[in-house]
C-alpha positions as CSV (number, residue, x, y, z in Angstrom):
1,X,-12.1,18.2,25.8
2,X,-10.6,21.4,24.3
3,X,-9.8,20.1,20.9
4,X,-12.0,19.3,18.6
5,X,-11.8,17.9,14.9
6,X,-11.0,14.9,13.3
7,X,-7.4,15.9,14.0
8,X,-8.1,18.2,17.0
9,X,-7.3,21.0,14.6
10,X,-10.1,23.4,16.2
11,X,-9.9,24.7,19.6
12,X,-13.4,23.2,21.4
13,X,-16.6,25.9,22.3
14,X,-15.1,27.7,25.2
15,X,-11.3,27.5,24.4
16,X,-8.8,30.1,22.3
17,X,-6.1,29.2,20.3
18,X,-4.6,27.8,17.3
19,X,-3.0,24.2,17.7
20,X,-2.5,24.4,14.0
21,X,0.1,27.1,15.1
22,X,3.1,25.2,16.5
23,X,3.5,25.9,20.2
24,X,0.2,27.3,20.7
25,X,-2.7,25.5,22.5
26,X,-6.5,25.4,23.2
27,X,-6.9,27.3,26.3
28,X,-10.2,28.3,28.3
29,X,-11.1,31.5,26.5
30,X,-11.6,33.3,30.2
31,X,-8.3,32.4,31.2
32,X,-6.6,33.3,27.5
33,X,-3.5,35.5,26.8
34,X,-3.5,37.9,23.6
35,X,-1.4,35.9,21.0
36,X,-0.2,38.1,18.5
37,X,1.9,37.2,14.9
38,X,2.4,38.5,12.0
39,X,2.2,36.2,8.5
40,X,4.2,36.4,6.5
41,X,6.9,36.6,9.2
42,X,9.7,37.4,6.8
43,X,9.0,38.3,2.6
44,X,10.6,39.6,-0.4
45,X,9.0,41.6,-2.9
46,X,9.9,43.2,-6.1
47,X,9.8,46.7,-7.0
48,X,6.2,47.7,-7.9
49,X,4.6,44.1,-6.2
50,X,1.8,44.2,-3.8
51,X,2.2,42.5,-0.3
52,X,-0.4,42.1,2.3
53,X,0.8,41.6,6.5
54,X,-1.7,39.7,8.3
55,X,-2.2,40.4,11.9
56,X,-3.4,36.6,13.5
57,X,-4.8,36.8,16.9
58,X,-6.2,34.5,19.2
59,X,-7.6,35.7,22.3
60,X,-11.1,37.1,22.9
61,X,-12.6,39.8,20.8
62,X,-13.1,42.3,20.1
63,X,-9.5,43.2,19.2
64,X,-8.3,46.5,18.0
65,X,-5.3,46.8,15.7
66,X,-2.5,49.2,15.3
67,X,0.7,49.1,12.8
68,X,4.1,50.7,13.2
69,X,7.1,50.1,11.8
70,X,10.4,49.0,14.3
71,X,12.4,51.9,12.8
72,X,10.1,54.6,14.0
73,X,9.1,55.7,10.6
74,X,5.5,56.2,9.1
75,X,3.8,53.7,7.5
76,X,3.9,54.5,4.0
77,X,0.7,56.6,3.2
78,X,-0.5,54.7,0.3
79,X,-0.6,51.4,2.2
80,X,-4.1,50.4,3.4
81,X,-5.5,48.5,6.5
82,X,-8.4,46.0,5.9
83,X,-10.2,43.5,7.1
84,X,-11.0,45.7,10.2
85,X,-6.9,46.6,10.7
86,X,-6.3,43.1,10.8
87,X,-4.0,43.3,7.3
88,X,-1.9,45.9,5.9
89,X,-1.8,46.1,2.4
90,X,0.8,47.4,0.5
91,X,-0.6,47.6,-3.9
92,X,2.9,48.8,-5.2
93,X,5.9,48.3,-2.9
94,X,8.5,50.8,-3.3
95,X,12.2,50.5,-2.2
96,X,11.5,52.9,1.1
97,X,8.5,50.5,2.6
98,X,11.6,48.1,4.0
99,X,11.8,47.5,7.3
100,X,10.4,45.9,10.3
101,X,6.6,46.0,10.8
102,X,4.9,45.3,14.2
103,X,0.9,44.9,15.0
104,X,-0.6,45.6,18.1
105,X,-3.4,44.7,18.9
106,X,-5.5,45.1,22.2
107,X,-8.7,43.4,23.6
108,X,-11.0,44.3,26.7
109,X,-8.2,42.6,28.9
110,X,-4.7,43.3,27.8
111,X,-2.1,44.4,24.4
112,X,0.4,42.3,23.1
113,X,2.4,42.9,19.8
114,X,4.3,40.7,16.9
């Protein structure tokens, strides 16, 4: 009862979760941990390319989003976060923006990050 879809590809009314995602699962949404990860996990860009991190969550909203990078630094100032902090966008990567980016994001019940 908590898939739904032709392929139970959806997570039923009442459940969280992406069983699209492998090793995740439809769970009641009152009982649901914050599932945090960032897509792409792992890119390569050229010199000058753009590049938007997506933050997927599943867990109930509202969520609240915050980047950092692993290394400590700043995120590069002309980097921008959309979709409501969800995705950081990057419109001309520069040698310097390497590294290791984490999202953390935070509902009404608990923080996890990716």
């Amino acid at each position: 009862p908590e898939y739904t879809g032709q392929y139970c590809e959806r997570c039923a009314q009442g459940y969280v979760g992406n069983p699209k995602v492998r090793g995740q699962n439809c769970v009641p949404g009152d009982r649901a941990s914050l599932v945090v990860r960032v897509h792409p996990q792992r890119t390569t860009i050229s010199q000058g390319g753009e590049v938007t991190l997506r933050c997927q969550v599943s867990g109930n909203p509202p969520f609240y989003f915050y980047w950092s990078r692993e290394d400590g630094q700043q995120i590069p100032s002309n980097t921008q976060q959309r979709a409501k902090g969800e995705e950081l966008y990057f419109p001309s990567i520069q040698p310097s923006d390497a590294g290791i980016y984490i999202c953390t994001c935070r509902n009404l019940q608990s923080a996890n990050t990716s």
